[in-house]
N, C-alpha and C positions, 0 to 999 in steps of 0.2 A: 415352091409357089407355082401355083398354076396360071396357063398363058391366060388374061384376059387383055379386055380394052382399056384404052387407057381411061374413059368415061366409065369405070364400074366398080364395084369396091371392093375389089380386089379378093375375094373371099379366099380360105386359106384348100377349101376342098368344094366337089359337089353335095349337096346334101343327098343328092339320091346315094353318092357314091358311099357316103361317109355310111349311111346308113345299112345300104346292103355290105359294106365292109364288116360291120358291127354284127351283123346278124348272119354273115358265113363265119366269121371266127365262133360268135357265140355255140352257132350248130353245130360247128365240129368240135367245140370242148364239150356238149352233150352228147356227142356221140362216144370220145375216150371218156370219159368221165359222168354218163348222166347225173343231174339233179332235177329235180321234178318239182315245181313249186306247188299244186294241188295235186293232195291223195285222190281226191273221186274226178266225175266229169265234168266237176262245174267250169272249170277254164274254158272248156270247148262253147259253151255258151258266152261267158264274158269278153272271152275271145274274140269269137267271131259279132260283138257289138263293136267292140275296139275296131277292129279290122272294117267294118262294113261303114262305121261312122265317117273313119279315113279315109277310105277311099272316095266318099257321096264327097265329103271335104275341099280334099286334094280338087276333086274335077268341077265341083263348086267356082275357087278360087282360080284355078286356071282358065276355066271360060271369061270369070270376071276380067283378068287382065289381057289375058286376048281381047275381049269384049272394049276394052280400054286403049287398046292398042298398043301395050308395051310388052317386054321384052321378058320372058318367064325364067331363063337361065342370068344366073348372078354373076356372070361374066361378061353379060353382056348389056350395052346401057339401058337403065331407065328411061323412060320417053313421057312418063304417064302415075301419078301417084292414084290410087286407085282404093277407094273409102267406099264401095258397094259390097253387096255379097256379103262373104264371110269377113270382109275387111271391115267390115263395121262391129263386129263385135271382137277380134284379134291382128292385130299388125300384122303376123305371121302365121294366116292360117295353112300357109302351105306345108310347113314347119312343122306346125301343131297335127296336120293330119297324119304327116312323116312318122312322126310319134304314137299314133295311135294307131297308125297302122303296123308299124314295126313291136309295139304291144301286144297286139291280136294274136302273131303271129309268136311272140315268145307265149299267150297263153297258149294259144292252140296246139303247140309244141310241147309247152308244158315245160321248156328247158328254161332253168333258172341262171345257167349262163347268159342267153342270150337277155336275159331282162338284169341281169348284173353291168351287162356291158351298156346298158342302156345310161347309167350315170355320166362314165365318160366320152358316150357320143352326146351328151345333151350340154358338155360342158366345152366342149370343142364348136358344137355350133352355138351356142351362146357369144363367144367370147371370137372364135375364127368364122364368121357368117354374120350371125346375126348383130353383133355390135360394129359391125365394121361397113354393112347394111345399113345402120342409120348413121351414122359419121356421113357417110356419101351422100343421102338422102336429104342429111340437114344442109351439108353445103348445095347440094342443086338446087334444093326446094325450098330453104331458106324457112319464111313465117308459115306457108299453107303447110310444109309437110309437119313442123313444130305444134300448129292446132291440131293438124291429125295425130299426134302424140299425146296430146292433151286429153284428148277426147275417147279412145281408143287403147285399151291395155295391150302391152307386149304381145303376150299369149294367149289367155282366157279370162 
């Protein structure tokens, strides 16, 4: 378990970590072992949308809750439920950019490990992150953050 606050929920890793974890093991089993998930260059193209979409995302979402005043790292408290930006169309756009950017990057690589490994970084933060995320959430925030649930899908 990682050190956080006791106001935080406790998440089980960082998501940046979890994710660059996932995508240095994936590169190094392309590298003993290539597989290649496109024969031509179309990756390089859908790739780089993945990647570029993620990143505009990511820094979208981050302004928004600076902008909001609260706290961007999940070990540290919430101060601020935050329903602008990208958070009006996904609970977890930070999450979701994580993912499309760590997609870009297995297209653009073209290694089909690193997009195998992708199943159980999405089920690790599902289940150690993101549901542990709203458990906290519901208890500080109680009915507003509950309507922002209502109103607002998980992911996309």
């Amino acid at each position: 378990m990682m050190k956080s606050s006791p106001d935080s929920p406790n998440v089980i890793v960082l998501p940046p970590v979890l994710y660059a974890a996932g995508l240095a093991v994936g590169l190094l089993l392309h590298w003993v072992a290539p597989r290649r998930i496109f024969s031509s260059d179309a990756g390089y193209w859908i790739g780089g949308v993945f990647l570029a979409a993620g990143v505009v995302v990511a820094i979208w979402g981050r302004r928004e809750m600076e902008k909001a005043g609260t706290n961007v790292k999940p070990t540290q408290p919430t101060t601020a439920l935050v329903a602008t930006g990208p958070f009006r169309f996904s609970r977890n756009p930070l999450y979701v950019a994580l993912t499309s950017i760590y997609l870009g990057v297995a297209m653009l690589a073209n290694a089909l490990w690193v997009l195998a490994l992708l199943a159980p970084i999405v089920m690790v933060m599902h289940f150690g992150v993101i549901r542990r995320e709203e458990r906290y959430l519901d208890a500080k925030f109680g009915d507003g953050y509950r309507g922002y649930r209502s109103r607002v899908r998980r992911y996309l």
